[in-house]
PQR file of N, CA, C, O and H, with PARSE charges and radii, in Angstrom:
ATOM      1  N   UNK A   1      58.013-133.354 -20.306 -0.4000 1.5000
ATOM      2  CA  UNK A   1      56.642-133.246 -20.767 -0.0000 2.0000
ATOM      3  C   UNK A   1      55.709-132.890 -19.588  0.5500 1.7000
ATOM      4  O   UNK A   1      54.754-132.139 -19.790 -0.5500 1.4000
ATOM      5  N   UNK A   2      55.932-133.358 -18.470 -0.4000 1.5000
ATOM      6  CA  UNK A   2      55.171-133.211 -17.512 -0.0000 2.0000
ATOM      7  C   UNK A   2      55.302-131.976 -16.801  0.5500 1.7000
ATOM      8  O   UNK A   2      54.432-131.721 -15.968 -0.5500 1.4000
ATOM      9  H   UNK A   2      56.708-133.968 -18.305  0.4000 1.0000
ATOM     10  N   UNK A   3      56.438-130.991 -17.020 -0.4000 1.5000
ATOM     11  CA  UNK A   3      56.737-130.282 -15.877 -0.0000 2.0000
ATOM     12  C   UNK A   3      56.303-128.855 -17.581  0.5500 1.7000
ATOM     13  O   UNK A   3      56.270-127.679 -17.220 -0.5500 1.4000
ATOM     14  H   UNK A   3      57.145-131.198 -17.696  0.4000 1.0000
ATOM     15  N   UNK A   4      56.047-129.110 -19.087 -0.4000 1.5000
ATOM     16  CA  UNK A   4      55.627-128.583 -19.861 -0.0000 2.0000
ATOM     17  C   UNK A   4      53.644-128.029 -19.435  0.5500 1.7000
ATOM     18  O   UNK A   4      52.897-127.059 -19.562 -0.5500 1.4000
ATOM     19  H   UNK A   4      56.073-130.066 -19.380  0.4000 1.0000
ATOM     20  N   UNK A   5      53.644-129.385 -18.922 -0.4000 1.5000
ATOM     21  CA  UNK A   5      51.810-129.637 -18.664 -0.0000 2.0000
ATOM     22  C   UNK A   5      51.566-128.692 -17.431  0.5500 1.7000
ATOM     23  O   UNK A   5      50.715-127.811 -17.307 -0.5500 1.4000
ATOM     24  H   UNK A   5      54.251-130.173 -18.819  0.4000 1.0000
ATOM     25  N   UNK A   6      52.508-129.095 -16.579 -0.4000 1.5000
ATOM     26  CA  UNK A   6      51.884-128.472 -15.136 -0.0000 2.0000
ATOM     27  C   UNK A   6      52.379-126.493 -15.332  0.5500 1.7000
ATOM     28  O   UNK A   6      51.991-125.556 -14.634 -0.5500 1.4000
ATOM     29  H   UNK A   6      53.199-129.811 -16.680  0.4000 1.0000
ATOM     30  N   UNK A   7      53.421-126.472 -16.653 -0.4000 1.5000
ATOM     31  CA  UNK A   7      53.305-124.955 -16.242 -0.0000 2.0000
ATOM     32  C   UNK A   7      52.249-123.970 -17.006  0.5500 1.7000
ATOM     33  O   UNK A   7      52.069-122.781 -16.746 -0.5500 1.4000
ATOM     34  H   UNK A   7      53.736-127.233 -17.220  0.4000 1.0000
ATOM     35  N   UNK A   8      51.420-124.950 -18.278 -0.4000 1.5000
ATOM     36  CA  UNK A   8      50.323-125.061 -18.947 -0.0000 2.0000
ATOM     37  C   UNK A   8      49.126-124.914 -18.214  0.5500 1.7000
ATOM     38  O   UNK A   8      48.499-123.856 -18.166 -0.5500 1.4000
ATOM     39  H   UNK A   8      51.567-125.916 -18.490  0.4000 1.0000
ATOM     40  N   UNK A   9      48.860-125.759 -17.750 -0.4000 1.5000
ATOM     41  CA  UNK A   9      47.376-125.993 -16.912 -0.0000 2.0000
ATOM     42  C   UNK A   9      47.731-126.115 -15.095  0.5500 1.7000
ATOM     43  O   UNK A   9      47.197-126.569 -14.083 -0.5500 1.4000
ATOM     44  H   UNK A   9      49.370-126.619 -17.789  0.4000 1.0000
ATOM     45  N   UNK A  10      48.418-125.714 -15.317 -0.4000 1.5000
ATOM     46  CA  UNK A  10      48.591-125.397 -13.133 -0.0000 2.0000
ATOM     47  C   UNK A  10      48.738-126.965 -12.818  0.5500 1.7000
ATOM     48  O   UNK A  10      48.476-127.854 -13.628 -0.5500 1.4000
ATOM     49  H   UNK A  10      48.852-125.345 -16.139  0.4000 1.0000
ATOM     50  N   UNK A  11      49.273-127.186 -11.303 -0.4000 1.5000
ATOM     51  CA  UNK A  11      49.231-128.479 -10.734 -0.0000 2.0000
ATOM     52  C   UNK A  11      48.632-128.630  -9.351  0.5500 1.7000
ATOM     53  O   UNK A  11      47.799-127.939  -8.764 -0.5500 1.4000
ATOM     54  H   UNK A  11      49.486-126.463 -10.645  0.4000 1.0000
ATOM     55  N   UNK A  12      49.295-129.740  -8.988 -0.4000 1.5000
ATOM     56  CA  UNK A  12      49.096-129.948  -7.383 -0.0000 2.0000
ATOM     57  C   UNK A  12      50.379-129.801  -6.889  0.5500 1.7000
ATOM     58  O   UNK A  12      51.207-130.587  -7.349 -0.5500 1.4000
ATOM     59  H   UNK A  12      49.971-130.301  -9.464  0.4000 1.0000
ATOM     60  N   UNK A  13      51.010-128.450  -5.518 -0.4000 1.5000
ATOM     61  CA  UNK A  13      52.032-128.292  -4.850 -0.0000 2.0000
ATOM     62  C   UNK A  13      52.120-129.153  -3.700  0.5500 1.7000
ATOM     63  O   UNK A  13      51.101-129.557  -3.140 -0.5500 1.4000
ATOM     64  H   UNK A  13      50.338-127.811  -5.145  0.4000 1.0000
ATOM     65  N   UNK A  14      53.236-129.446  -3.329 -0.4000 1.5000
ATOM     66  CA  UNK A  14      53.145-130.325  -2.355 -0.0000 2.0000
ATOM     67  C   UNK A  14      51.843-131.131  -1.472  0.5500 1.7000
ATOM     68  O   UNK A  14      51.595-131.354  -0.287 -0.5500 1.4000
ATOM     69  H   UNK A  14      54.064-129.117  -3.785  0.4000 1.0000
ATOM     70  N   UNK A  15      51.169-131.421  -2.848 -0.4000 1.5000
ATOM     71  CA  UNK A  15      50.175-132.372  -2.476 -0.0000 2.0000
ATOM     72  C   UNK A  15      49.024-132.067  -1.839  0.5500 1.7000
ATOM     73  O   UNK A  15      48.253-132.957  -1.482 -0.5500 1.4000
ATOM     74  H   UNK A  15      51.370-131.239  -3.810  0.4000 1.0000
ATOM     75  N   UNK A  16      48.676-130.210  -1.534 -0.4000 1.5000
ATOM     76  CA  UNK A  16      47.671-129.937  -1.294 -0.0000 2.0000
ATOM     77  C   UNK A  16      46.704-129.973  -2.274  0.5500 1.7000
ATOM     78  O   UNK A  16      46.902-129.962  -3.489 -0.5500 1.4000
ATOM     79  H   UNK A  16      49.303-129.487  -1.824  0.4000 1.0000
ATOM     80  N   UNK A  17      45.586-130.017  -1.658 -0.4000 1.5000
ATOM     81  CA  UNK A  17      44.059-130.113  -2.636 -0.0000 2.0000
ATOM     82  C   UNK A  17      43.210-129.429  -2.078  0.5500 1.7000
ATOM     83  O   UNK A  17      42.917-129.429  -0.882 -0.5500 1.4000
ATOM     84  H   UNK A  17      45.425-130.025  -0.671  0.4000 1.0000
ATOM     85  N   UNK A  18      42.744-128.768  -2.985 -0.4000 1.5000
ATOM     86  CA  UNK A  18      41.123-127.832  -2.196 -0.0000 2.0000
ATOM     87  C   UNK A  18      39.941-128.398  -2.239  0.5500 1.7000
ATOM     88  O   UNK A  18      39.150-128.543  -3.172 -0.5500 1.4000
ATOM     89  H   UNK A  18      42.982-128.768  -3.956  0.4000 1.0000
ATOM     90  N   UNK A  19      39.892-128.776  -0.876 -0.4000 1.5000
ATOM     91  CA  UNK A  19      38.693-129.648  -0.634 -0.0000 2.0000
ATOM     92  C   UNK A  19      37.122-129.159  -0.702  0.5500 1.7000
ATOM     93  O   UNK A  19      36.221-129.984  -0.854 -0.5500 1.4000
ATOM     94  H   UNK A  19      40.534-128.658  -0.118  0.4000 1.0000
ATOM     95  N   UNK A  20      36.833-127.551  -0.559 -0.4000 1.5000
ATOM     96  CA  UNK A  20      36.157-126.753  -0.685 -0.0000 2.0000
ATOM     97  C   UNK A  20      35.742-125.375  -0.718  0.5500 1.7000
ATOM     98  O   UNK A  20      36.459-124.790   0.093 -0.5500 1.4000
ATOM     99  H   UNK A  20      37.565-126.880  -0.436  0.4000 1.0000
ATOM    100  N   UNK A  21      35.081-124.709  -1.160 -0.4000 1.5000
ATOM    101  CA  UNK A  21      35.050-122.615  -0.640 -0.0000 2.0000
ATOM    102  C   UNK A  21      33.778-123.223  -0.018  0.5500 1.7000
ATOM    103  O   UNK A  21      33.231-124.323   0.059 -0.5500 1.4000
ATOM    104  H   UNK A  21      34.499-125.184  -1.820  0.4000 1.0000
ATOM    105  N   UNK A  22      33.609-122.123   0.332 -0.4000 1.5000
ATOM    106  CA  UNK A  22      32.133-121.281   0.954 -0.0000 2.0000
ATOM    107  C   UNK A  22      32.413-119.976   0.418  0.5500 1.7000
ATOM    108  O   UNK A  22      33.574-119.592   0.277 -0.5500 1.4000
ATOM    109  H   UNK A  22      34.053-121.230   0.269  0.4000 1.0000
ATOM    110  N   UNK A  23      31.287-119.180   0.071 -0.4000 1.5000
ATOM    111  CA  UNK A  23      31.095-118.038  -0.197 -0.0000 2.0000
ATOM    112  C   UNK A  23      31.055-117.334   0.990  0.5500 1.7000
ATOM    113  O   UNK A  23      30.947-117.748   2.144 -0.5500 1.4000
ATOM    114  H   UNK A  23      30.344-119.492   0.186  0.4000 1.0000
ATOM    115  N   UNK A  24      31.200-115.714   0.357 -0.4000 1.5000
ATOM    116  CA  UNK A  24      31.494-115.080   1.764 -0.0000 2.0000
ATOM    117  C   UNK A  24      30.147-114.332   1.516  0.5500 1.7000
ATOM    118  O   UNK A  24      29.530-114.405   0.454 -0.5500 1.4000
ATOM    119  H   UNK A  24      31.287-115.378  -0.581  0.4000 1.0000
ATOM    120  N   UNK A  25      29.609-113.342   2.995 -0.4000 1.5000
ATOM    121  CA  UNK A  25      28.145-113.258   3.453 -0.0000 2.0000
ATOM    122  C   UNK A  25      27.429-112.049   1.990  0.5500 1.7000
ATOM    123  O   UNK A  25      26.240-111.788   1.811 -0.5500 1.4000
ATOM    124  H   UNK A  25      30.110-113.283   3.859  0.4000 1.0000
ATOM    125  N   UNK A  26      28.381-111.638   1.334 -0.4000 1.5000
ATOM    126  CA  UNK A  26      28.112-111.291  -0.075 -0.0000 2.0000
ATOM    127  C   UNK A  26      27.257-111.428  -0.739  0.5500 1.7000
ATOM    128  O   UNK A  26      26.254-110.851  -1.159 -0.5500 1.4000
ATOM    129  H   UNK A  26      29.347-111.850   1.479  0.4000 1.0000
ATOM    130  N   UNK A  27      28.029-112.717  -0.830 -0.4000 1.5000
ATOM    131  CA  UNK A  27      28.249-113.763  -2.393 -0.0000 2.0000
ATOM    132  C   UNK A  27      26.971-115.090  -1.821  0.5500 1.7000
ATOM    133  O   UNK A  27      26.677-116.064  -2.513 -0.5500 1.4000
ATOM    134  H   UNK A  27      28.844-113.185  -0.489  0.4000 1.0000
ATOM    135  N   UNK A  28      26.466-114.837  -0.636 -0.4000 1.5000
ATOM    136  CA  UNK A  28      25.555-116.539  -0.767 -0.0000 2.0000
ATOM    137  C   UNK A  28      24.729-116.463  -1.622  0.5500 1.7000
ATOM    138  O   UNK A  28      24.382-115.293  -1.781 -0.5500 1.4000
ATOM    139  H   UNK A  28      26.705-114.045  -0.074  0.4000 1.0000
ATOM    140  N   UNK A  29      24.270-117.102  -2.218 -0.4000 1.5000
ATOM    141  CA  UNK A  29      23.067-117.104  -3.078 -0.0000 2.0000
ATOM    142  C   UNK A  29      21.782-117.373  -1.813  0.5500 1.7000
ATOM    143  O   UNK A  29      22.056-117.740  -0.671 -0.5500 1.4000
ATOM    144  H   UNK A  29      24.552-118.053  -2.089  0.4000 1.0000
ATOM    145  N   UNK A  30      20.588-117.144  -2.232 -0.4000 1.5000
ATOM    146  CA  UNK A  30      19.276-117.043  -1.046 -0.0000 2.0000
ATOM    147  C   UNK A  30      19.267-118.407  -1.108  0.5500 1.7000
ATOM    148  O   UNK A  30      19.453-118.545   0.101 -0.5500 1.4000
ATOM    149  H   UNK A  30      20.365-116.846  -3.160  0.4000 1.0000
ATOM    150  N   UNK A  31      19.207-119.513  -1.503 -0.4000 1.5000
ATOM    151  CA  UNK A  31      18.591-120.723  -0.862 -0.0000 2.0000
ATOM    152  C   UNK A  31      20.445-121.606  -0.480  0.5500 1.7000
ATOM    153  O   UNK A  31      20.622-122.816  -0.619 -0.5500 1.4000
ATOM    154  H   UNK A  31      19.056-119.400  -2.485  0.4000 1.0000
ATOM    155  N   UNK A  32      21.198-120.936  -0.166 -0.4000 1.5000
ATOM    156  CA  UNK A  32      22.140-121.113   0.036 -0.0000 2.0000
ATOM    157  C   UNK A  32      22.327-121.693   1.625  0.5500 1.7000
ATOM    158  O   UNK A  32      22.216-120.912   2.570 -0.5500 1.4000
ATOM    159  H   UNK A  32      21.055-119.953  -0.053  0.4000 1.0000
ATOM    160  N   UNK A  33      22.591-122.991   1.810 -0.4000 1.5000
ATOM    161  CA  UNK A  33      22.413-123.301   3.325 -0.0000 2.0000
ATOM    162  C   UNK A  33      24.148-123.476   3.451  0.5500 1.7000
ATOM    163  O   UNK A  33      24.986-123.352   2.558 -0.5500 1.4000
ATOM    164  H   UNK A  33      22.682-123.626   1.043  0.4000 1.0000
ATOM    165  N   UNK A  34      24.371-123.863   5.135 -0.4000 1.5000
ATOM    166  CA  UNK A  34      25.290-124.180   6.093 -0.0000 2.0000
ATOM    167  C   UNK A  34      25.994-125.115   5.926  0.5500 1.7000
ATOM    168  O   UNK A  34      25.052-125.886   6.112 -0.5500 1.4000
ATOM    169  H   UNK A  34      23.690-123.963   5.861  0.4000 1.0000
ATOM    170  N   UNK A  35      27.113-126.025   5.671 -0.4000 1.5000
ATOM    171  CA  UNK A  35      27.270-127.036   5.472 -0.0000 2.0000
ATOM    172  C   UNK A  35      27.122-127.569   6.726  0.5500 1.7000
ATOM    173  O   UNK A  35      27.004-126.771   7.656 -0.5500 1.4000
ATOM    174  H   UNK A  35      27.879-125.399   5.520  0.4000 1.0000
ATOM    175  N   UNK A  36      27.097-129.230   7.046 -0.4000 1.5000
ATOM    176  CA  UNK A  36      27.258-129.865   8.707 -0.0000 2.0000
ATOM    177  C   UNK A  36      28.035-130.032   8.924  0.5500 1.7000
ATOM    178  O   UNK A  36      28.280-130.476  10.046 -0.5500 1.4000
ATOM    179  H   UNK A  36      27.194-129.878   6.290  0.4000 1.0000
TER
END
C-alpha cells in the first residue's frame, strides 16, 4: 500500500527534504527581499 502511495503522489528519497528555492534574477517579484 505504501510503496502504491509513494508511486501515486511522489515521496521522500533517502530522506532528503527541500528546505527552500529562491527565485532566479528573472523570476523575483519587486518587493521580493534577500533572505539572512
Amino acid at each position: 500500500m505504501r510503496a502504491a502511495k509513494s508511486d501515486e503522489r511522489g515521496g521522500f528519497v533517502e530522506g532528503i527534504v527541500l528546505d527552500g528555492v529562491e527565485p532566479t534574477p528573472e523570476h523575483k517579484h519587486a518587493d521580493w527581499e534577500e533572505p539572512e
